[in-house]
N, C-alpha and C positions, 0 to 999 in steps of 0.2 A: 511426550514433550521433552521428556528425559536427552532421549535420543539428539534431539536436535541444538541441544546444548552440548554435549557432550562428545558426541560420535555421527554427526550428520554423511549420507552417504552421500557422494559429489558427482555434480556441482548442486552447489544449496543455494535455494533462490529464497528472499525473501520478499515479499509485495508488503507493502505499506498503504495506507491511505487513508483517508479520514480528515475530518477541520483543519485541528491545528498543529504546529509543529511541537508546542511546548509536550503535547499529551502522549507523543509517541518519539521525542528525542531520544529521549535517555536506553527505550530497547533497542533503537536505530545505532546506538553506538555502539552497545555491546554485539548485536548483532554481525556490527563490520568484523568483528574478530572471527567471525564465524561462518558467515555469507560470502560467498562468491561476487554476488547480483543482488542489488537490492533496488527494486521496482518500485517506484514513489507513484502516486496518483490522490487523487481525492483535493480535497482546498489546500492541501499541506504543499502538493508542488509546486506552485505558485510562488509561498515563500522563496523553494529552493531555486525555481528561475530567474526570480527578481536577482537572490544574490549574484547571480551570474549576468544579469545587466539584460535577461529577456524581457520583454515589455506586456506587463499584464494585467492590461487597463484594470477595470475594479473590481476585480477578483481577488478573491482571499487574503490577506497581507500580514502575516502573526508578527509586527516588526519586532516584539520584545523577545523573538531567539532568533535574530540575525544572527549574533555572536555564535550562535549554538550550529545553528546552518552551515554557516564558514567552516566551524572548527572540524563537520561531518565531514566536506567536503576536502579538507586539507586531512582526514584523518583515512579518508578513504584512496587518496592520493598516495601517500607515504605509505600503505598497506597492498596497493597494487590492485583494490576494490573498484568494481565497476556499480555508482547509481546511475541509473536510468532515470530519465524526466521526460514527461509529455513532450512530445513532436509535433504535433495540433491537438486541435480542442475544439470541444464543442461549445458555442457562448449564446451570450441573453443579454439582453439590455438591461435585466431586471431576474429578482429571484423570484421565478412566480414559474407554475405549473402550464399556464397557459401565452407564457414569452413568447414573441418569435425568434426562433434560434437559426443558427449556420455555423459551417464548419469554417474553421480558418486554421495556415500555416501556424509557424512557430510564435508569433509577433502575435497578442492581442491586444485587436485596436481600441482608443481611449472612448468609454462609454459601453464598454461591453465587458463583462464577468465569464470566467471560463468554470462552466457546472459540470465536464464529463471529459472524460480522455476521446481524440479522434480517433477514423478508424487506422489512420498509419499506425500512433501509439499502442491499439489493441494490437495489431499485426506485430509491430517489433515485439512488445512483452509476449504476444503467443512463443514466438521465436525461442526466447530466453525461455520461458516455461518450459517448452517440449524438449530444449535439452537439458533441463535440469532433473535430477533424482530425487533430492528431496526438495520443499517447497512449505514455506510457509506462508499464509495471509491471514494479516488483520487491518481491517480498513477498507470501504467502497469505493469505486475510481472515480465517484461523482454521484449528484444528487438522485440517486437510485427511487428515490420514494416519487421523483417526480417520471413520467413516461417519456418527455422527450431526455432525459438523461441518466436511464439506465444503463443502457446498453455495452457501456465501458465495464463496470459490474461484471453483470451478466454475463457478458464474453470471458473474463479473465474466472468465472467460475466455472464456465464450460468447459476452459482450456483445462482445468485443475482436473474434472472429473473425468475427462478423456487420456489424461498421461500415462505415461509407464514409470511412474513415482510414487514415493511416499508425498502425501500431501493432507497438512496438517491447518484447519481453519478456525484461528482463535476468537469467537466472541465477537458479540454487540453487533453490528450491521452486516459484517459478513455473514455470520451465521444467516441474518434475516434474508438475505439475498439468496440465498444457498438454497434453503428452503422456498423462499419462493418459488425458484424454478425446477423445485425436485430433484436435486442432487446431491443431497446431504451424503444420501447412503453411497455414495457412488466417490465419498473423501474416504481417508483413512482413518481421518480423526476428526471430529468438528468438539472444540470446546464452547459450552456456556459458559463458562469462566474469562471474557472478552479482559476485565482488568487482571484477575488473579495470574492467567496465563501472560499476558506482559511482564506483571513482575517476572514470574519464574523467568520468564528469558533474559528482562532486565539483568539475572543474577540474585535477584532478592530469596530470602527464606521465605516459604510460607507455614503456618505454624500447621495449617492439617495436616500436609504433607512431612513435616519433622515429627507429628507428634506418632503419625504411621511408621515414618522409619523408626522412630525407636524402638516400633514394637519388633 
């Protein structure tokens, strides 16, 4: 984990995904300083395409870090940083396991929620993974737990376990996705530490880890 704070080998990709934006802004900033690529997916993109004026009928909405969106976007701007954001999506009229769902373009339409990354978006992020050398993910690219909205997931841990990278998978749903499909061992690193490892990348101390270095 070390490494990737400190000395990551390039280009460094980092995947994001999950709810909401407030819970993973703060390593998404530190990160720019460090990331090449940083891959958004999960409810969290939706925020980031509304700011940008793409239309995301009732899908995910965190409006209490607009400000925070903006300032990623302009901080990624003025750094020369590339985010990626879903290209299409997989949607539902409703959050339910047994929805009818379909694929649509960039635009989604009013009365429909976007649960999974489509398959353009898994093809471009493959793209950006295979040439990247180190890699980190925390976050699922969509409601994974349900079966028609795996797949975004799934695919972007495939891509992970197939590379010729370091690839580092922190905590909480990615892990559970990982394992799902039997590729844990096939990372180079998979933490249970899903919040501990945000902090460390956020930059925060963590007291085991200091209490280690001082020995």
């Amino acid at each position: 984990m070390e490494n990737l704070v400190n000395d990551p080998e390039r280009p460094f990709c980092a995947i994001i995904g999950g709810a909401k934006v407030k819970d993973k802004i703060h390593v998404m900033t530190n990160l720019l300083d460090k990331a090449d690529d940083i891959l958004i997916g999960g409810g969290m993109a939706y925020s980031f395409l509304h700011q940008k004026g793409t239309p995301i009928g009732e899908s995910l909405l965190d409006k209490e870090s607009s400000d925070r969106v903006r300032n990623t976007f302009q901080k990624a701007a003025t750094q020369g940083k590339n985010i990626h954001l879903p290209v299409d999506h997989v949607v539902a009229p409703e959050f339910k396991e047994t929805a009818p769902f379909k694929i649509v373009e960039q635009d989604i339409p009013d009365g429909y929620m976007g649960l999974d990354i489509g398959p353009r978006t898994i093809n471009d992020y493959r793209k950006v993974i295979d040439r990247s050398k180190t890699i980190f993910w925390n976050g699922p690219m969509g409601v994974f737990e349900m079966k028609n909205f795996q797949t975004g997931t799934f695919e972007i841990a495939r891509s992970l376990a197939t590379v010729n990278a370091t690839t580092v998978v922190g905590g909480g749903d990615s892990v559970a996705a990982v394992n799902r499909i039997g590729m844990s061992k096939k990372m180079s690193h998979v933490s249970t530490g899903g919040g501990a490892s945000l902090e460390f990348l956020e930059g925060k101390k963590l007291p085991g880890i200091e209490a280690l270095s001082e020995k």
